[in-house]
N, CA, C and O atoms as a Tripos MOL2 file, in Angstrom:
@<TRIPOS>MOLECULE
protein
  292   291    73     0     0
PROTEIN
NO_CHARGES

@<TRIPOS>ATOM
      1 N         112.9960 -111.8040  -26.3190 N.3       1 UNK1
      2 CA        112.4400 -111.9720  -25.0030 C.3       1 UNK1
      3 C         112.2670 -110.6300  -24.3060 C.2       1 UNK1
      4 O         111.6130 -110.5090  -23.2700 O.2       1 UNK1
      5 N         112.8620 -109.6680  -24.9020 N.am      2 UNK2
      6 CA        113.0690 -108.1790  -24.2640 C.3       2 UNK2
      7 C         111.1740 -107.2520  -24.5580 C.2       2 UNK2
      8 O         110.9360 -106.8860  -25.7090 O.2       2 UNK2
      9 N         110.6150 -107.1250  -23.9920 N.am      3 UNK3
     10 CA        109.6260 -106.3960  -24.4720 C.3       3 UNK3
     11 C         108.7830 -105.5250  -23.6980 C.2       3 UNK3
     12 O         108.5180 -105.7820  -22.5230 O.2       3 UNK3
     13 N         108.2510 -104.2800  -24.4300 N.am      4 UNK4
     14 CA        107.9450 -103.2580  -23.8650 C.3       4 UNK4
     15 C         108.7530 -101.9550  -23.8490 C.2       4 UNK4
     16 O         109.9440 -102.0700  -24.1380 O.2       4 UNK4
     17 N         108.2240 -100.5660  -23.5140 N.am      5 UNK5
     18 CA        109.2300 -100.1920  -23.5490 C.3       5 UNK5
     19 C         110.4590  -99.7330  -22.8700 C.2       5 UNK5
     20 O         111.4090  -99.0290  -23.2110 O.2       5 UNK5
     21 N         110.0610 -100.4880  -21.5880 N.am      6 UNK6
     22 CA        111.2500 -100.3030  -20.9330 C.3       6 UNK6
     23 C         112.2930 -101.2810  -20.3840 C.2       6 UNK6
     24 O         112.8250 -101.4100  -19.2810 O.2       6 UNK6
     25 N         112.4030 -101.9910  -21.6770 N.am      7 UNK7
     26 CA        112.9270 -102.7540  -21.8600 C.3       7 UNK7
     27 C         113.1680 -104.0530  -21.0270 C.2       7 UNK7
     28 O         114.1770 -104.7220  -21.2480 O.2       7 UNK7
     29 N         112.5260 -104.3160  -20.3480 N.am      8 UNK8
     30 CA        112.0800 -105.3270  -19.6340 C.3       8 UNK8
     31 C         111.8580 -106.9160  -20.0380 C.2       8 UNK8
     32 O         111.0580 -107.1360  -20.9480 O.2       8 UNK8
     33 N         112.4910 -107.9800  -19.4400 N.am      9 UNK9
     34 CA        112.4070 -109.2790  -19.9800 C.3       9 UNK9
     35 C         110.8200 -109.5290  -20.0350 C.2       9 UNK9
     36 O         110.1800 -109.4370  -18.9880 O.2       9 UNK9
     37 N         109.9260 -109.9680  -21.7200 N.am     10 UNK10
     38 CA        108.6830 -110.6070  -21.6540 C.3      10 UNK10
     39 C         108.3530 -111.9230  -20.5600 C.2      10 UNK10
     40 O         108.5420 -113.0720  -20.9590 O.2      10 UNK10
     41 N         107.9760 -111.7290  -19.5100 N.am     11 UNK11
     42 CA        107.5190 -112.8180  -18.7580 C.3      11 UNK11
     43 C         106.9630 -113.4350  -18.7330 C.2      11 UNK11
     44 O         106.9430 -114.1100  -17.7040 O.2      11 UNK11
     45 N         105.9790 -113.7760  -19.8740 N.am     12 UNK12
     46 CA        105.0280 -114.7480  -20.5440 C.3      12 UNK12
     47 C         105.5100 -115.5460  -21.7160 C.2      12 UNK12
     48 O         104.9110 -116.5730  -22.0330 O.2      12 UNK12
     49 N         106.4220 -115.1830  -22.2890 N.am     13 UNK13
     50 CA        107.7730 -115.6580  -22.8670 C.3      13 UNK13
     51 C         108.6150 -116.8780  -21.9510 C.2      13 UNK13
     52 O         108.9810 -117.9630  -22.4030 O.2      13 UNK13
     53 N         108.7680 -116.4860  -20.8440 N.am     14 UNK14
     54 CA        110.1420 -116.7300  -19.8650 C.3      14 UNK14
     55 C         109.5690 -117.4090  -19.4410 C.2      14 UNK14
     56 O         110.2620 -118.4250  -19.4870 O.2      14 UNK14
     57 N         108.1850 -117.7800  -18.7400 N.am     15 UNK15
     58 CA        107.4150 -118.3090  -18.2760 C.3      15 UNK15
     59 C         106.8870 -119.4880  -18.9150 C.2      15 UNK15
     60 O         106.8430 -120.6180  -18.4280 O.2      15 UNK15
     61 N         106.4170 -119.0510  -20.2610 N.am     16 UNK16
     62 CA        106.1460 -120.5230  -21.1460 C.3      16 UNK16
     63 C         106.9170 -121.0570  -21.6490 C.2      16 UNK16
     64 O         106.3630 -121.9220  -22.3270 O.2      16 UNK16
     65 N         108.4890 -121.1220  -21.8220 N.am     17 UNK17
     66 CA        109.5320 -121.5230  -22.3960 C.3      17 UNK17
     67 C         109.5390 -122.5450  -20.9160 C.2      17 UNK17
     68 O         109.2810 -123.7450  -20.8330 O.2      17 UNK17
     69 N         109.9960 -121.4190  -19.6530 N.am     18 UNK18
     70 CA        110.2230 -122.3840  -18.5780 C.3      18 UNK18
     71 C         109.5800 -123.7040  -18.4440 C.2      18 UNK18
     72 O         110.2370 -124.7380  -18.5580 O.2      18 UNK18
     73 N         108.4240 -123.6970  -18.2250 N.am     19 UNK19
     74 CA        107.2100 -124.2240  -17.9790 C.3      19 UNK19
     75 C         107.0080 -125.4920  -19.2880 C.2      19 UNK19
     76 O         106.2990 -126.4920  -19.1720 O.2      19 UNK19
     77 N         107.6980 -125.1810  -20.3040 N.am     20 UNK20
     78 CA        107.4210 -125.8300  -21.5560 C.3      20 UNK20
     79 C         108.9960 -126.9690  -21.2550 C.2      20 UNK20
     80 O         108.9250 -128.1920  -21.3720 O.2      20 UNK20
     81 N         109.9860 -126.4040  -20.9630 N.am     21 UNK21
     82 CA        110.9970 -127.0030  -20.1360 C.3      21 UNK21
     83 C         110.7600 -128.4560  -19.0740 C.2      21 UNK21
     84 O         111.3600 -129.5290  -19.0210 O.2      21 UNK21
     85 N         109.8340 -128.0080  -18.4600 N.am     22 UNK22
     86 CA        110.0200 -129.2850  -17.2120 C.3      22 UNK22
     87 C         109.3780 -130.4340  -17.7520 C.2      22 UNK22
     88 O         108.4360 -130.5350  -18.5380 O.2      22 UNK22
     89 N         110.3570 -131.6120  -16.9400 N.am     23 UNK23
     90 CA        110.0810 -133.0910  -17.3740 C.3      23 UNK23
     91 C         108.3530 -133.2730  -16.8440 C.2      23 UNK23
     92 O         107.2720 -133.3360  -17.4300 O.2      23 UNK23
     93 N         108.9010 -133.3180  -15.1300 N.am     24 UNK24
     94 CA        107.6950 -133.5730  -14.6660 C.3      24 UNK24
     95 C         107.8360 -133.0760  -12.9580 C.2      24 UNK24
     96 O         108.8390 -132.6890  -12.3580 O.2      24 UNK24
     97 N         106.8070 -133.2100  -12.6010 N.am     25 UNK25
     98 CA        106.9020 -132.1080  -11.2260 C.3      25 UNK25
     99 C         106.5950 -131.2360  -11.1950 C.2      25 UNK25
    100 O         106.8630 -130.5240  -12.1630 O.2      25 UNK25
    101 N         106.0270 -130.8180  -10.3730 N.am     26 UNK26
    102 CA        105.3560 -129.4690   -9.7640 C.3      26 UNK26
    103 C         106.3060 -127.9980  -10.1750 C.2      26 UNK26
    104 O         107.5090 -128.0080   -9.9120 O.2      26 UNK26
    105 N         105.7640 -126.9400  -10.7330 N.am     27 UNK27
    106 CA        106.2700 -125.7850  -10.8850 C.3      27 UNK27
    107 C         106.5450 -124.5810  -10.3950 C.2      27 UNK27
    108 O         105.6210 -123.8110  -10.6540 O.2      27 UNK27
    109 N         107.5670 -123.9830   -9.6900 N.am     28 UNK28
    110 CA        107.4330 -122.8950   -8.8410 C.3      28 UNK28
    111 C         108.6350 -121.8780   -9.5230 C.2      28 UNK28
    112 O         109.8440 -121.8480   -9.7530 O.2      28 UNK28
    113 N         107.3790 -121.0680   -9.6700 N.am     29 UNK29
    114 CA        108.3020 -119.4490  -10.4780 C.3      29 UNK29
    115 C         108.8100 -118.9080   -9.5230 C.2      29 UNK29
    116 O         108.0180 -119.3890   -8.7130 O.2      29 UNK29
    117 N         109.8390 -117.9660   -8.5600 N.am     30 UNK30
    118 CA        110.4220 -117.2660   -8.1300 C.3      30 UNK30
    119 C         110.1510 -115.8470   -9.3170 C.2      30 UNK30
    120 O         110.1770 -115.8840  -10.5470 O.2      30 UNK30
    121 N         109.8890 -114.6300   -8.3660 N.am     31 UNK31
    122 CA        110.1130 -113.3060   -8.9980 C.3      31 UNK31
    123 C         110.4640 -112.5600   -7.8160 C.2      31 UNK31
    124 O         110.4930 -113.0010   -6.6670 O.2      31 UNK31
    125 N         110.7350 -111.3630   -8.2100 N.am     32 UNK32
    126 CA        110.8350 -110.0710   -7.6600 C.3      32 UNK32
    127 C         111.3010 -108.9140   -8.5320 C.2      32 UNK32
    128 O         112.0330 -109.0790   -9.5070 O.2      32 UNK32
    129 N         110.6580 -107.2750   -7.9740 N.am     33 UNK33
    130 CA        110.5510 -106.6080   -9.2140 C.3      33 UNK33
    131 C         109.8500 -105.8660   -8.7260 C.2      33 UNK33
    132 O         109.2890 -106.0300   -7.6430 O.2      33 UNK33
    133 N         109.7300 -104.5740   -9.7100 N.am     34 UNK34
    134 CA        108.1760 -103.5140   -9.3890 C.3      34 UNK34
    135 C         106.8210 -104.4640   -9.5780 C.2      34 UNK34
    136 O         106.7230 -105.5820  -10.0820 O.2      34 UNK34
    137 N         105.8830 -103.6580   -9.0240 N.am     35 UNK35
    138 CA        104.8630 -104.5510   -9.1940 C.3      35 UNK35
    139 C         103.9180 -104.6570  -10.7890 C.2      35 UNK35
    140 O         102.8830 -105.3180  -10.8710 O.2      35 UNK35
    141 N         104.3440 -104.0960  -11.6330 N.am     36 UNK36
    142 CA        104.2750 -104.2530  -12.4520 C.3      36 UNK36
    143 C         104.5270 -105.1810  -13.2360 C.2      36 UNK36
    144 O         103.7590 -105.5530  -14.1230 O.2      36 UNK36
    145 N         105.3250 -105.5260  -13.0620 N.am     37 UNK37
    146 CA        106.5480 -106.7500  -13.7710 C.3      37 UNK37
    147 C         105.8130 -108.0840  -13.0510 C.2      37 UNK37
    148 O         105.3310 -108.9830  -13.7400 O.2      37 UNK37
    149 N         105.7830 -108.1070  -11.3220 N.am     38 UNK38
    150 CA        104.7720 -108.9840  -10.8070 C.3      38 UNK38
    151 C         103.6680 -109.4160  -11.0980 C.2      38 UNK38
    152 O         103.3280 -110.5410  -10.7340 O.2      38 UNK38
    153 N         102.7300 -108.4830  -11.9390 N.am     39 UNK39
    154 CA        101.4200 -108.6840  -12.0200 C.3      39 UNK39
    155 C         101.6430 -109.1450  -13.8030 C.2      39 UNK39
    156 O         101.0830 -110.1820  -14.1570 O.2      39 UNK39
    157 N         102.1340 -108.6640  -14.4370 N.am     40 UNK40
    158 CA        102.7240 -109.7490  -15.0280 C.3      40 UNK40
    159 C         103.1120 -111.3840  -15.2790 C.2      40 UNK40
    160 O         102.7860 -112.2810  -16.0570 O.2      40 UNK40
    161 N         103.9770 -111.2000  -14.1700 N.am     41 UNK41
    162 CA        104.4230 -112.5970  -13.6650 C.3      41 UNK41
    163 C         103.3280 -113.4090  -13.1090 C.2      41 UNK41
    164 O         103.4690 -114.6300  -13.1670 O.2      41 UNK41
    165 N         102.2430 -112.9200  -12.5720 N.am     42 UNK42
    166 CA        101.0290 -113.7490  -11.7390 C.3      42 UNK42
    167 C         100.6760 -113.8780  -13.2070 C.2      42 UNK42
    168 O         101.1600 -114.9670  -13.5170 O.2      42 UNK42
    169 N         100.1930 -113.4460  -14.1030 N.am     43 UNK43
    170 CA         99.1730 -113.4230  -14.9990 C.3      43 UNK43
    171 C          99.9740 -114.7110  -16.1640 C.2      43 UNK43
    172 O          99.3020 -115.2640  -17.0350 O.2      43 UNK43
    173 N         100.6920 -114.8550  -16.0630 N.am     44 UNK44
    174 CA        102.1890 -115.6270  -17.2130 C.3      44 UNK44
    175 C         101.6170 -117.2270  -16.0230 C.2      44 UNK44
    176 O         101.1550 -118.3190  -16.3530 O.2      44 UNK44
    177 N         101.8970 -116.7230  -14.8250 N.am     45 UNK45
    178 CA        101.9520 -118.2450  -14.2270 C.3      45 UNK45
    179 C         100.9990 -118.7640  -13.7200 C.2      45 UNK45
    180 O         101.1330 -119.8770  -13.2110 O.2      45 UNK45
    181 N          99.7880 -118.1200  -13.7140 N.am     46 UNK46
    182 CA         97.7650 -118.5830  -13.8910 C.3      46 UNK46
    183 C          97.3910 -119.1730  -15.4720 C.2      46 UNK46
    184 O          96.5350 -120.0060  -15.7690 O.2      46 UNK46
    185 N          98.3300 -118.4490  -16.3570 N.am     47 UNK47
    186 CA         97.8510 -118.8320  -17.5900 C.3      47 UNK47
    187 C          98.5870 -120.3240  -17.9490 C.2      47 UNK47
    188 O          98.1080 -121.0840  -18.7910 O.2      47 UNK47
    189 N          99.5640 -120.5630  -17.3460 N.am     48 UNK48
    190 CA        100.2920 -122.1170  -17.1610 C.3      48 UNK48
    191 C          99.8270 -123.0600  -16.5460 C.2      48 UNK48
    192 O         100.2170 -124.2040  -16.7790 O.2      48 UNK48
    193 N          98.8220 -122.7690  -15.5580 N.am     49 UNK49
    194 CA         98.2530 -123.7860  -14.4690 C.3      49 UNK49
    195 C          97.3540 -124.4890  -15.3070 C.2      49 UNK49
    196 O          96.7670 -123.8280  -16.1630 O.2      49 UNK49
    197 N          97.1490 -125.6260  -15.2290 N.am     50 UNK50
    198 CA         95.9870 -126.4410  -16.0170 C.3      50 UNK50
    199 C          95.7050 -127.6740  -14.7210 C.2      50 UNK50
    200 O          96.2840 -128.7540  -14.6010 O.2      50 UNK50
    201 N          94.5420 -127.0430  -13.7760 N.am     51 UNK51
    202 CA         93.9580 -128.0540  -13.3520 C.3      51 UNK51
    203 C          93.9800 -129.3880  -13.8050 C.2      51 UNK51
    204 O          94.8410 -130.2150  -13.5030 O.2      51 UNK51
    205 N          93.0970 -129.5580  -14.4700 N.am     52 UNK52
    206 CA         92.5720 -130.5930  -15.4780 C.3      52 UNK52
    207 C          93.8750 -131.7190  -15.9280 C.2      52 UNK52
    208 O          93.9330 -132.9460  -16.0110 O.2      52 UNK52
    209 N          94.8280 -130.6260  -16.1550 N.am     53 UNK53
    210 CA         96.4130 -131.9150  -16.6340 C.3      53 UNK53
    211 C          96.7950 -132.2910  -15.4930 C.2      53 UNK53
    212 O          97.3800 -133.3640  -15.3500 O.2      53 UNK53
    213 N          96.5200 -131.4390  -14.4400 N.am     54 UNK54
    214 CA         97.4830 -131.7760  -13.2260 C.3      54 UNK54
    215 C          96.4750 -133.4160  -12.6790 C.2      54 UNK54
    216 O          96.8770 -134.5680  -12.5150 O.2      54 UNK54
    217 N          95.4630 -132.9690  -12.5720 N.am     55 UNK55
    218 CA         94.7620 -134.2020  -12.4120 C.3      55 UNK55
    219 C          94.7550 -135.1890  -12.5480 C.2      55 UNK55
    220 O          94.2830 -136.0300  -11.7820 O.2      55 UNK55
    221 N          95.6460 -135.4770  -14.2770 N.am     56 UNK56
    222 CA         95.6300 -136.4140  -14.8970 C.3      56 UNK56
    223 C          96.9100 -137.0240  -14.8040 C.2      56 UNK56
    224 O          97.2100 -138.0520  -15.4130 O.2      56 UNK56
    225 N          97.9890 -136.1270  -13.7190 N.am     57 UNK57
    226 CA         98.7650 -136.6450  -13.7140 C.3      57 UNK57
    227 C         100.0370 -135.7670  -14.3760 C.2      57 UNK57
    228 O         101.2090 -136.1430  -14.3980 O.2      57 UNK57
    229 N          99.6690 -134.8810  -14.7490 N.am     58 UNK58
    230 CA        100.9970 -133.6890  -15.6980 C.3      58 UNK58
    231 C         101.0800 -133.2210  -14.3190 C.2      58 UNK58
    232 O         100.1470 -132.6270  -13.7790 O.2      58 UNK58
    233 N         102.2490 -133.4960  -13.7100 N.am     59 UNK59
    234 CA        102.2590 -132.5410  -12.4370 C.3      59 UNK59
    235 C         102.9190 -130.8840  -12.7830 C.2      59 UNK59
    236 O         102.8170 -129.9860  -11.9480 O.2      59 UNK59
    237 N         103.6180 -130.6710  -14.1970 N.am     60 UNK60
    238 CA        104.1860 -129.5190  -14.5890 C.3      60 UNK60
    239 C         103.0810 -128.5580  -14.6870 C.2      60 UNK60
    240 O         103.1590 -127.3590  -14.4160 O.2      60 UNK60
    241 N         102.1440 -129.1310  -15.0600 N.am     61 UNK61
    242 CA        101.3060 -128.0600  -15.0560 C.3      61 UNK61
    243 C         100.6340 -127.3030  -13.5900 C.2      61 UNK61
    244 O          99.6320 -126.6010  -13.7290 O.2      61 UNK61
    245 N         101.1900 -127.4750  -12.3220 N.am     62 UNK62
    246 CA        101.2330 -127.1820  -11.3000 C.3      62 UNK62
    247 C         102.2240 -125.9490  -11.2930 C.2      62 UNK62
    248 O         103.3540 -126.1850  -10.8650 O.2      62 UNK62
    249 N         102.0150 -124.9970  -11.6050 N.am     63 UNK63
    250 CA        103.2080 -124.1250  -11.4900 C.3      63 UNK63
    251 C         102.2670 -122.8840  -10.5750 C.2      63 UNK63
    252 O         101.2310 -122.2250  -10.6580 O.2      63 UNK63
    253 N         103.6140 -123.1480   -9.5550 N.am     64 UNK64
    254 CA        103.2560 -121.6920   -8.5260 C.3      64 UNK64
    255 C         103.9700 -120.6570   -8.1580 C.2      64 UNK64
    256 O         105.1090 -120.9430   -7.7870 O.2      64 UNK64
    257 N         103.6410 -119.4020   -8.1370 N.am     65 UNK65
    258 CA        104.2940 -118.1960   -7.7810 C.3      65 UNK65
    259 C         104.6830 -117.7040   -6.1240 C.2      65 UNK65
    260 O         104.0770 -117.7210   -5.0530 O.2      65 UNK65
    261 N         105.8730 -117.3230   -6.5300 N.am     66 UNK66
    262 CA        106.6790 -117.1150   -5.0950 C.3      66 UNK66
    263 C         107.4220 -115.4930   -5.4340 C.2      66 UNK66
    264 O         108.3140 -115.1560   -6.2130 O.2      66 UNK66
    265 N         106.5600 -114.7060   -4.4240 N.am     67 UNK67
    266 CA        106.8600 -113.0140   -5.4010 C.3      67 UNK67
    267 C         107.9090 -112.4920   -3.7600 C.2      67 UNK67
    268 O         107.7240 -113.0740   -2.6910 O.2      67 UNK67
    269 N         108.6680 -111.6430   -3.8800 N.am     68 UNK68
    270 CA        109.6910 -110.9630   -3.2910 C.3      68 UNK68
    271 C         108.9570 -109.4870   -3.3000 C.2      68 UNK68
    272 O         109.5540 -108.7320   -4.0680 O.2      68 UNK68
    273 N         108.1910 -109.0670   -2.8640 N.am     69 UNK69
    274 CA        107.7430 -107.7690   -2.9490 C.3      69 UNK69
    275 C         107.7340 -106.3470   -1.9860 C.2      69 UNK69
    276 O         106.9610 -105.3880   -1.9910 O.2      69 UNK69
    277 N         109.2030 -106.7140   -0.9830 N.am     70 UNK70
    278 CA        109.1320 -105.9760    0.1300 C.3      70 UNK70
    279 C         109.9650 -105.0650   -0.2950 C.2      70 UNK70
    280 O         109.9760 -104.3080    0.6750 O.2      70 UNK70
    281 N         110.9550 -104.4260   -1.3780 N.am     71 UNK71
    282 CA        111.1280 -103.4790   -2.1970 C.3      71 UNK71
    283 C         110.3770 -102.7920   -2.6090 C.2      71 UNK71
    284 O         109.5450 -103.2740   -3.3770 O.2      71 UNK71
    285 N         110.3110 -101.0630   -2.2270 N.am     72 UNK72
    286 CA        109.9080 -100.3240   -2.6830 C.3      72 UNK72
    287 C         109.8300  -99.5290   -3.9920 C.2      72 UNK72
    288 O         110.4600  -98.4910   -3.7890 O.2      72 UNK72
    289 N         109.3150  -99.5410   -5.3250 N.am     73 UNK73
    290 CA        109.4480  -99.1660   -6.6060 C.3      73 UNK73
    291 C         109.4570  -97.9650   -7.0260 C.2      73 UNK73
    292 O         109.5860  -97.7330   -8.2280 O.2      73 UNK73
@<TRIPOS>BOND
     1     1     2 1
     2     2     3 1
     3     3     4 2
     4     3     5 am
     5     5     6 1
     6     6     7 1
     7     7     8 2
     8     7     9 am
     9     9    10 1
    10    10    11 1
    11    11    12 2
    12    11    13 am
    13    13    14 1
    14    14    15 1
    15    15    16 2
    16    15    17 am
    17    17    18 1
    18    18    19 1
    19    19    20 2
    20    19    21 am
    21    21    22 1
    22    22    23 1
    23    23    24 2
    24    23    25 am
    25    25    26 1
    26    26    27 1
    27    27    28 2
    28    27    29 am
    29    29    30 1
    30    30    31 1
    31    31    32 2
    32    31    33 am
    33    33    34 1
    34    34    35 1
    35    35    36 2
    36    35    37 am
    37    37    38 1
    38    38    39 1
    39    39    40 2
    40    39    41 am
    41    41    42 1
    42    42    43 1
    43    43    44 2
    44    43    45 am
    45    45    46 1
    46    46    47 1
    47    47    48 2
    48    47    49 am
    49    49    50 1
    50    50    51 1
    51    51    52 2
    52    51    53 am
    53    53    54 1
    54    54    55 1
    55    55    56 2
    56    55    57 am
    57    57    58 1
    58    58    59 1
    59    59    60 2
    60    59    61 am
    61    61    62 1
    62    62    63 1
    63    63    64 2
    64    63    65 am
    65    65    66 1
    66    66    67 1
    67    67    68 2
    68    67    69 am
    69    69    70 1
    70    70    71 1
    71    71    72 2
    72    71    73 am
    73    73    74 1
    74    74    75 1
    75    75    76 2
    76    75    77 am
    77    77    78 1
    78    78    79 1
    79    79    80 2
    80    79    81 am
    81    81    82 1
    82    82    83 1
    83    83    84 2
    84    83    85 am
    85    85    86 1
    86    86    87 1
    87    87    88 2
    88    87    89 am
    89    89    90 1
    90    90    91 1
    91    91    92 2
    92    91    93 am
    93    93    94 1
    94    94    95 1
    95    95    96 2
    96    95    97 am
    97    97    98 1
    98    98    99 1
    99    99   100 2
   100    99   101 am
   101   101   102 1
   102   102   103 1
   103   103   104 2
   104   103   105 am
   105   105   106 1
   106   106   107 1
   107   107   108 2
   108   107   109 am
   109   109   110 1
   110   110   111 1
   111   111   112 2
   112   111   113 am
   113   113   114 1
   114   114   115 1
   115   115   116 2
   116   115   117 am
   117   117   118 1
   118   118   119 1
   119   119   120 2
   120   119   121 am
   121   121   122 1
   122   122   123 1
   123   123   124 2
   124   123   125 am
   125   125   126 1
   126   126   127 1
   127   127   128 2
   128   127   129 am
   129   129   130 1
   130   130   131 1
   131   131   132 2
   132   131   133 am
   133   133   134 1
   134   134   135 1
   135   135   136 2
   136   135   137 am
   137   137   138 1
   138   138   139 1
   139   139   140 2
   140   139   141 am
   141   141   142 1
   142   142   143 1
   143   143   144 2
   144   143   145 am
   145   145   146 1
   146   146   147 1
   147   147   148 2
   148   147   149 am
   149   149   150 1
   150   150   151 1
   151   151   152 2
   152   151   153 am
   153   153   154 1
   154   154   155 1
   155   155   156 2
   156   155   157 am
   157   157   158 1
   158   158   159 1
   159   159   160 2
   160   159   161 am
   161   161   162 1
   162   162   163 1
   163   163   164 2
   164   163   165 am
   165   165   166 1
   166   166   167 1
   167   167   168 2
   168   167   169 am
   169   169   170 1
   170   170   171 1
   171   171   172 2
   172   171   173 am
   173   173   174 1
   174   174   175 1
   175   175   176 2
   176   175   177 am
   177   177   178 1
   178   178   179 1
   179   179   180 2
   180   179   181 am
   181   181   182 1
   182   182   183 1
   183   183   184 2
   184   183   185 am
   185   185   186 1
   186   186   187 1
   187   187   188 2
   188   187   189 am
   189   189   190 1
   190   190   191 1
   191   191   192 2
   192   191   193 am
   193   193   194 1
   194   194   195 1
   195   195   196 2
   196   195   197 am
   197   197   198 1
   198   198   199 1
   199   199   200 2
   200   199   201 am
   201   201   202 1
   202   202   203 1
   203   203   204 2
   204   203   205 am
   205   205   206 1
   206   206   207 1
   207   207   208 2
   208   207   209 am
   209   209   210 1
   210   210   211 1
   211   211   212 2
   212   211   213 am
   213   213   214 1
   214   214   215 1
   215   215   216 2
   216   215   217 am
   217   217   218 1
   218   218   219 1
   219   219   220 2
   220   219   221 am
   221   221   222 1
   222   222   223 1
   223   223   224 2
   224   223   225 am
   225   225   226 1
   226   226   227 1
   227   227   228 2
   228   227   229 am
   229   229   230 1
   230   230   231 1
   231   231   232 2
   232   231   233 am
   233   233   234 1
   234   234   235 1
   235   235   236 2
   236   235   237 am
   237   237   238 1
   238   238   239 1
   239   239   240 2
   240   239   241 am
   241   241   242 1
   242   242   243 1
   243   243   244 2
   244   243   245 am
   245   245   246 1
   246   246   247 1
   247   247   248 2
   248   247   249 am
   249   249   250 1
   250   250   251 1
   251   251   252 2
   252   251   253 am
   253   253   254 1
   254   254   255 1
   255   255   256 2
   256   255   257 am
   257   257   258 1
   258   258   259 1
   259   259   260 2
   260   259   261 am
   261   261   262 1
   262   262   263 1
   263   263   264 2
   264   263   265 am
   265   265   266 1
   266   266   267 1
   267   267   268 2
   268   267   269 am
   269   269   270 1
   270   270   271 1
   271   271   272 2
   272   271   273 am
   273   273   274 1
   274   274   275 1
   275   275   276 2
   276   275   277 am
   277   277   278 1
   278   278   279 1
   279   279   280 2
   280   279   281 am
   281   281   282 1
   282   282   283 1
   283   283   284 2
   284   283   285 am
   285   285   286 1
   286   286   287 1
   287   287   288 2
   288   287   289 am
   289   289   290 1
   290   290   291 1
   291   291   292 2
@<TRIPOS>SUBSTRUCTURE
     1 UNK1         2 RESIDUE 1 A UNK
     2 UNK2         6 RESIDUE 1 A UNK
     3 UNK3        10 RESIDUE 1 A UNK
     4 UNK4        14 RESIDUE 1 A UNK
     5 UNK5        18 RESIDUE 1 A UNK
     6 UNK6        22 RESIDUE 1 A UNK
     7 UNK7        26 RESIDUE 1 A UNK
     8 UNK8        30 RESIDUE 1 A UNK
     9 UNK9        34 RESIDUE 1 A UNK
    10 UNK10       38 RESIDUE 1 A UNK
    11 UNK11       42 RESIDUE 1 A UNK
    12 UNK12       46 RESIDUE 1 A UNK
    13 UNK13       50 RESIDUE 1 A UNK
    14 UNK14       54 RESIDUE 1 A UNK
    15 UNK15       58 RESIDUE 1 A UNK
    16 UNK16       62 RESIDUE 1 A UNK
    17 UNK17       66 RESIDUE 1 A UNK
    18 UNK18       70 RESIDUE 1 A UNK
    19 UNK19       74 RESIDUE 1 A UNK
    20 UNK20       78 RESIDUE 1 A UNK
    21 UNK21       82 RESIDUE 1 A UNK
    22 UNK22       86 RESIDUE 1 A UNK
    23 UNK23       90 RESIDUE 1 A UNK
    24 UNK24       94 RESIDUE 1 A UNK
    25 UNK25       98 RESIDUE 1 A UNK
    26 UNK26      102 RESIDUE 1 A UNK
    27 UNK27      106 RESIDUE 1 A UNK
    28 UNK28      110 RESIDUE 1 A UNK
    29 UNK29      114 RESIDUE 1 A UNK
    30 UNK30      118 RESIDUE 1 A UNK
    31 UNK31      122 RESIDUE 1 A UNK
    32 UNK32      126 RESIDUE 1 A UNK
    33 UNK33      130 RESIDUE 1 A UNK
    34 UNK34      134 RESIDUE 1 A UNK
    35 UNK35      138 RESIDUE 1 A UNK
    36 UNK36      142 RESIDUE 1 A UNK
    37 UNK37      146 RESIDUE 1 A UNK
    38 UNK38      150 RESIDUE 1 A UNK
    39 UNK39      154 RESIDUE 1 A UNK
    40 UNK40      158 RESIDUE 1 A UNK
    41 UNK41      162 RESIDUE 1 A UNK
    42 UNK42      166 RESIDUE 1 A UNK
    43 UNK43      170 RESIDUE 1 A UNK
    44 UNK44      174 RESIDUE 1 A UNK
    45 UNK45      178 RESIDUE 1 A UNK
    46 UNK46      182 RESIDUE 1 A UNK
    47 UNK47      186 RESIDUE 1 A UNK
    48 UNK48      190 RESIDUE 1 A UNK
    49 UNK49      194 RESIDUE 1 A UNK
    50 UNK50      198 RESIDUE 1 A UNK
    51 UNK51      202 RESIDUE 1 A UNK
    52 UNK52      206 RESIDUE 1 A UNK
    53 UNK53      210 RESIDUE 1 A UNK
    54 UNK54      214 RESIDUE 1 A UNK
    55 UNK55      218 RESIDUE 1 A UNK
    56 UNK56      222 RESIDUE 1 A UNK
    57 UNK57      226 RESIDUE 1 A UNK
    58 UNK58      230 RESIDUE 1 A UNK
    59 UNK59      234 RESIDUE 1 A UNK
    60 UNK60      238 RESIDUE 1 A UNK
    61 UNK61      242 RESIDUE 1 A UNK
    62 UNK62      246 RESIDUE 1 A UNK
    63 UNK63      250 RESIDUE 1 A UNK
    64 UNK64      254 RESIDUE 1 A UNK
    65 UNK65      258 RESIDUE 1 A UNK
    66 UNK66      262 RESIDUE 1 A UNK
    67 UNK67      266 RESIDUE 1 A UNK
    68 UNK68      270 RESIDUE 1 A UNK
    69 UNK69      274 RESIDUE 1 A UNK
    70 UNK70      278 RESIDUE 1 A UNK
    71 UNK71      282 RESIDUE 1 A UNK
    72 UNK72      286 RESIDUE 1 A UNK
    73 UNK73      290 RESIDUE 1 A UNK
């Protein structure tokens, strides 16, 4: 799960494990971090969203980001 080189948890990893996790219900990631790691994290939890399932009723596939970004990096 460690990747890159500064050794940093893969968040597209962490993200689709999570996400692969929930029964049912709506999804909300919590982060905070350089913004690096954030833009990351947006990109991990856009690539989880599936309109289309949510529609149908997969409410997991509703997953939304909640970023902490008032730390300076």
């Amino acid at each position: 799960m460690v990747g890159g080189t500064d050794c940093r948890p893969d968040v597209t990893v962490a993200v689709d494990e999570f996400v692969g996790d929930v029964v049912q219900g709506p999804t909300c990631v919590f982060g905070s971090g350089p913004p690096s790691m954030l833009e990351d994290l947006s990109a991990a939890v856009a690539k989880n969203n599936a309109g289309g399932r949510v529609w149908k009723g997969e409410e997991r596939f509703d997953v939304r980001l909640v970023c902490d970004d008032r730390l300076e990096w």
